[in-house]
N, C-alpha and C positions, 0 to 999 in steps of 0.2 A: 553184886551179881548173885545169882539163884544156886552158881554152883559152888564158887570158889568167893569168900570174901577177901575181896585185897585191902580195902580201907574205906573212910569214911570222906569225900569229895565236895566240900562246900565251899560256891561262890556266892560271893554280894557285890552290888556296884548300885551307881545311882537308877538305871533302868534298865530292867530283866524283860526280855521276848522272850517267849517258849512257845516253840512252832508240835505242832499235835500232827501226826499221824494216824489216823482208826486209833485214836483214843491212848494211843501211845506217846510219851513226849520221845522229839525224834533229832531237837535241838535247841539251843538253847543263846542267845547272845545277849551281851552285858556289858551296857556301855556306860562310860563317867566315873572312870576312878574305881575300875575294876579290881577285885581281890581274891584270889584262891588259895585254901590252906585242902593238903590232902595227907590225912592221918593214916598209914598204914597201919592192915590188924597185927596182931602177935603174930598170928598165925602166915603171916605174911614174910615168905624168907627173903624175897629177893629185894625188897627196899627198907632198906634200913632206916631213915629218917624221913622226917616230916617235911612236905616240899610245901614251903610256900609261892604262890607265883601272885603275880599284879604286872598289869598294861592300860592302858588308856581304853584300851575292848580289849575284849575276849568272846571268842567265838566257839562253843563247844560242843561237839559232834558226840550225842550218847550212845551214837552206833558204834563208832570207832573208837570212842575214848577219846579220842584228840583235841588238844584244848588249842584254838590257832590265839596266840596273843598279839594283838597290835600296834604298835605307839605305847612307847618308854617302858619296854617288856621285859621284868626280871625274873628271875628262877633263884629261890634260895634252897640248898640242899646242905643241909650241915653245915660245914663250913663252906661251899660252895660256892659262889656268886656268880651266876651267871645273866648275860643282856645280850639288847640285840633288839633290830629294829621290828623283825617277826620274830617271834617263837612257836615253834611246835612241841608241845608237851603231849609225849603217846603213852597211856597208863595200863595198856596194852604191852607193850613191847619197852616198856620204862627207858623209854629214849627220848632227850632236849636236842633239838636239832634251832640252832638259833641261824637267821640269816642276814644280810645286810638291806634295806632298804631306807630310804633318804636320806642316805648317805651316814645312817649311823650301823656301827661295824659290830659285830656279835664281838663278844668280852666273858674271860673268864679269869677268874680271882680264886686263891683258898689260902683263909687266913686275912693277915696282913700285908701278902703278898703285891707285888704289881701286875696286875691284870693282862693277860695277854690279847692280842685284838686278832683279828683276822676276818678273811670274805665269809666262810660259811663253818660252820662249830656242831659239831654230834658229842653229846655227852650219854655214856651209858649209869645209869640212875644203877645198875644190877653190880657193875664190874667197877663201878666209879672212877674209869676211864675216859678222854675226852681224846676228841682228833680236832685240829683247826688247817684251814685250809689256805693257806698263804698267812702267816703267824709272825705274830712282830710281839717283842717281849723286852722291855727295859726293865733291868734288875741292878743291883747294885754292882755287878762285877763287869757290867756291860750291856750290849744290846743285841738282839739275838732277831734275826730274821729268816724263814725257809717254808720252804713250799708243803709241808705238812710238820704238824706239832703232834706229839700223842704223850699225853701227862697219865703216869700212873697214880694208884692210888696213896705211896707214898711222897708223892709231888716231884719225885723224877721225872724227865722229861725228854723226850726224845725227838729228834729233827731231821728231817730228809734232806737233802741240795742247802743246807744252813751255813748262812755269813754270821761270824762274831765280830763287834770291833767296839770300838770307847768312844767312836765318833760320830757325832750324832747327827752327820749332813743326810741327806738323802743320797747323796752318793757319796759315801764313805771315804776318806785321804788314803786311807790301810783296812782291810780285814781278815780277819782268817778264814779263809774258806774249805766249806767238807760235806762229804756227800752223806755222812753218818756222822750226829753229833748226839752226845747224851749230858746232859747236865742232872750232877747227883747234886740235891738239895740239901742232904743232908751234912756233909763235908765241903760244898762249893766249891765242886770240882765238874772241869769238864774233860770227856774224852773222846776224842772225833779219829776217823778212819778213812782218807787218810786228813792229813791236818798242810794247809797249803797256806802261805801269805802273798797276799796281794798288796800291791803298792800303785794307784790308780789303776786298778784292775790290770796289772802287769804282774804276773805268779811269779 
């Protein structure tokens, strides 16, 4: 940009459209094994590391900044790993909004982590924050399921209306259930408010 440099945005794939407006490029799409790497300046406070992304297409709106990814769409941010069957990457507003489509479910990982899955996923690129929207998460200590997910930046994690349990039916024999659930990563501990056990959904 003319005013403010944020970084430096380069895609390749096997075939690049760029649609012109009065001499202006006004969009851009790129299909076959599509690839985006976007280098923040120094000068750049608000994202810290280099986002690479890749889809099957990519669709990119240079008015808006908006990268729409399509078919087998990932985000890497640091340690980040984020998928999903769309991606919206806003370079504008340094927001991944991944969503479900045929039937493959937005996914976010950091680390060596196991990946959490859910219907619809906003990650803030600035606060390196993420929300997931009905969130299902198998970790070592158990398996965690609830109707919003919000991982901070040191990979605590916090859950709304959240069932815990070891059992990995789709309808659980036992879980604990809580309307406030927070799992410290750091110690493998969790703390929920209040904390209720079900035995075939009998409290």
């Amino acid at each position: 940009q003319d005013s403010l440099l944020k970084g430096i945005n380069n895609i390749s794939g096997d075939t690049i459209l760029i649609n012109l407006i009065e001499n202006f490029i006004d969009r851009m799409t790129i299909n076959g094994g599509a690839i985006g790497l976007f280098k923040p300046d120094k000068s750049n406070k608000d994202v810290n590391n280099n986002i690479t992304y890749k889809a099957e297409n990519i669709n990119y709106d240079l008015d808006t900044e908006i990268a729409y990814l399509m078919n087998e769409a990932e985000v890497i941010y640091g340690d980040t790993y984020l998928t999903g069957g769309e991606i919206e990457t806003s370079l504008n507003d340094n927001i991944v909004i991944s969503k479900t489509k045929e039937g493959i479910l937005p996914s976010v990982s950091t680390g060596k982590e196991e990946p959490t899955f859910g219907d619809y996923m906003t990650f803030d690129l600035t606060t390196e924050m993420g929300n997931i929207v009905n969130g299902y998460n198998e970790i070592e200590i158990g398996i965690f399921k609830g109707e919003n997910f919000y991982t901070a930046p040191n990979n605590d994690v916090y859950i709304d209306n959240c069932i815990f349990t070891s059992c990995d039916l789709d309808e659980p024999h036992y879980y604990f259930g809580s309307k406030k659930m927070k799992i410290i990563d750091s110690k493998e501990q969790i703390i929920a408010k209040p904390m209720i056990l079900y035995i075939q959904d009998f409290p």
